[in-house]
Steps between C-alpha positions, in 0.01 A plus 500: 500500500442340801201475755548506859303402784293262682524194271473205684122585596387585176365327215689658194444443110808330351593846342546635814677276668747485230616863669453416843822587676540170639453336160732684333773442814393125481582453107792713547702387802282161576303397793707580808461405870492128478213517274290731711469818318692791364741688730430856552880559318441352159183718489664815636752399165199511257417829657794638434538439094105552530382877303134448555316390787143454525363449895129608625491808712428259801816301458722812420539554873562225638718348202861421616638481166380878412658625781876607354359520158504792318276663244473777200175495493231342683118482310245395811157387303185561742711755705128569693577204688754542632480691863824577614804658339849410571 
């Protein structure tokens, strides 16, 4: 499982964090980019091998990585708040 979104401004538990996308890129392929971060490609890799994504219905939208993935099946918890449909 892995958890995608807006990490960097978030205070997470250690659990979580331990999925975060770029956590997961980071132990697999290393820091990248002189030291500055995880490239957008090593994550798009852990998207690719990844089966189950969790993501808030805010950052579903606007969440690169999401964009070429594909699903089965797709559980939305709190559907009420979420105003528009795709």
């Amino acid at each position: 499982m892995i958890r995608v979104g807006v990490s960097s401004q978030h205070k997470y538990s250690d659990q979580i964090k331990g999925i975060l996308c770029e956590t997961v890129a980071e132990r697999r392929y290393g820091k990248e980019d002189g030291g500055h971060g995880i490239q957008g490609e090593s994550m798009m890799k852990v998207m690719k091998d990844t089966k189950v994504v969790g993501c808030t219905c805010l950052s579903v939208g606007k969440e690169v990585l999401l964009r070429e993935k594909k699903f089965d099946v797709v559980i939305v918890d709190e559907a009420g708040q979420v105003s528009e449909w795709w």
